[in-house]
N, C-alpha and C positions, 0 to 999 in steps of 0.2 A: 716602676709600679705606679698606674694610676687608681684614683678614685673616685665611684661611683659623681657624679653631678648629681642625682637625686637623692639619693642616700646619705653618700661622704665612708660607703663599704670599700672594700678593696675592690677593684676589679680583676677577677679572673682570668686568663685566656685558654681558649679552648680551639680546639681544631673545627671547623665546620666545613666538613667538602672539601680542604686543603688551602682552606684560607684561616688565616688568626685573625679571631673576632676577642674581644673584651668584654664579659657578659661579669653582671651586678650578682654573685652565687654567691647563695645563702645573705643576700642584703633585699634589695625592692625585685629583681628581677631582672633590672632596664639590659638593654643591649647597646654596647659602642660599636662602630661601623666607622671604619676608617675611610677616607674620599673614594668615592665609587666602587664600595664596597656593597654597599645596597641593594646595588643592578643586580647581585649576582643573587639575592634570600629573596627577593619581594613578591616572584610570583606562584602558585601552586606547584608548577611543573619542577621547578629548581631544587632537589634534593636535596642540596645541601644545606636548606634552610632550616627544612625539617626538626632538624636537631636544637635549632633557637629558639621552638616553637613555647616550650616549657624550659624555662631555666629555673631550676630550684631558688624557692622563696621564702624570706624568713616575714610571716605575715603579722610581725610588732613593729617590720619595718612603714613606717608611711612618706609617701611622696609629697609635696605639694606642688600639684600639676600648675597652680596659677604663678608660682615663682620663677624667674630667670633661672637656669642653669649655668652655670661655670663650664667654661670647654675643658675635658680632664686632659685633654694635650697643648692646648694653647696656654691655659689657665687663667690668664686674663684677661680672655674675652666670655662675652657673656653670648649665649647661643641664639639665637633668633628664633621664634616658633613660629612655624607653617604648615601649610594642610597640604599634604603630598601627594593628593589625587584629584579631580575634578569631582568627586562625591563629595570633599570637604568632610568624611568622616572620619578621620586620623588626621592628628597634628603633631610634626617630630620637632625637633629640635636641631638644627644645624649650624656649623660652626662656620662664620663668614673667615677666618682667617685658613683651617687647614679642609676645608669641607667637609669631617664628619659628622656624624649623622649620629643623635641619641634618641633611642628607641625604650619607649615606656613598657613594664611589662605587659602585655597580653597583645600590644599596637602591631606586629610582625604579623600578628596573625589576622589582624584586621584588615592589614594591606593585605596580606596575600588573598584572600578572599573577596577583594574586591574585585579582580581582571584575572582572567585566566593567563593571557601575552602583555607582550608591553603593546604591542598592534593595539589591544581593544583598549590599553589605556590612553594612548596615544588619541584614538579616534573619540575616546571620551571628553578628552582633553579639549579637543576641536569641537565640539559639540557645542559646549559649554561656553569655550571663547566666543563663539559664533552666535548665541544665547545672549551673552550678555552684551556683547560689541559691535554687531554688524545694524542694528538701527542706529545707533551711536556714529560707526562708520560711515555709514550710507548717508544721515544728513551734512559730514564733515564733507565728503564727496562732493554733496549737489553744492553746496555754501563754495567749495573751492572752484565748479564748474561755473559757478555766479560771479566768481570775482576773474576768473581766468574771461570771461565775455567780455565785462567789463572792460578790462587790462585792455584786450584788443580793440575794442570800438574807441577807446580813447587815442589806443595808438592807431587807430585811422584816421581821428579825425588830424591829427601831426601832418600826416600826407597830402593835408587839402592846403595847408597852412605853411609848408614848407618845401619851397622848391626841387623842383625832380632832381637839377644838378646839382642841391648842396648832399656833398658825402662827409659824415663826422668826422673832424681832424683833419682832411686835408685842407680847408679855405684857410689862407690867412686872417688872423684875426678873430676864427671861426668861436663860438664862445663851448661846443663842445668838443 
């Protein structure tokens, strides 16, 4: 049996679509999502998610969203929070030792609302990257195209300075 990470409720499980998910019932609401269990609730199309949409909530329960989480399967790790789209409007909870994924109540419904496929989030994603990196990339580009010129006019001028017949390592005594 685990226990809610927001809470410290029991965690329930429940059928979703024919996977066992671990939903906070009757405590804050939150949803446990075991490693790549995710992929299968997060977008409108997915029925089976349906069902996680509302999980019954006891509203004396309170969260404090700015606290660490406890992973309720590792237990002594603490979850890392990130924002699981390129909107940056949902921030879950993930556990870097067995990858799942804790999910605040009402947050399911906020991702699934944001992309209809994983395609558009995907292409979001690249959007975004592309937004915030590609002037960033593009002067590391020209600065690496400045020192790669460089590199060679230096190794030309060796050519002018160094005999046609010395080949490195075979002259005796050769000092390369």
């Amino acid at each position: 049996m685990m226990n809610c990470p927001a809470c410290d409720h029991s965690l329930t499980e429940i059928d979703a679509g024919g996977v066992k998910v671990d939903v906070c019932k009757g405590g804050c609401g939150g949803i446990w999502l075991d490693n790549y269990e995710f992929k299968k609730f997060d977008e409108p199309h997915e029925a089976a998610g349906s069902c996680l949409l509302e999980i019954e909530r006891n509203g004396a329960r309170k969260v404090d969203k700015e606290s660490k989480h406890q992973c309720p399967r590792c237990q002594d790790i603490s979850m890392r929070r990130h924002f699981v789209s390129a909107k940056h409007e949902v921030e879950v909870d993930e556990c870097s030792g067995c990858g799942g994924i804790w999910l605040d109540a009402g947050e399911l419904g906020q991702i699934r609302s944001q992309f209809e496929t994983e395609q558009e989030r995907s292409e979001a994603a690249e959007n975004y990257f592309a937004e915030v990196f590609d002037a960033d990339l593009m002067k590391m580009r020209e600065a690496s195209d400045v020192q790669l010129e460089k590199a060679q006019r230096f190794a030309n001028m060796f050519k002018f300075i160094t005999p046609s017949y010395y080949i490195p390592g075979k002259q005796d005594g050769g000092a390369f």
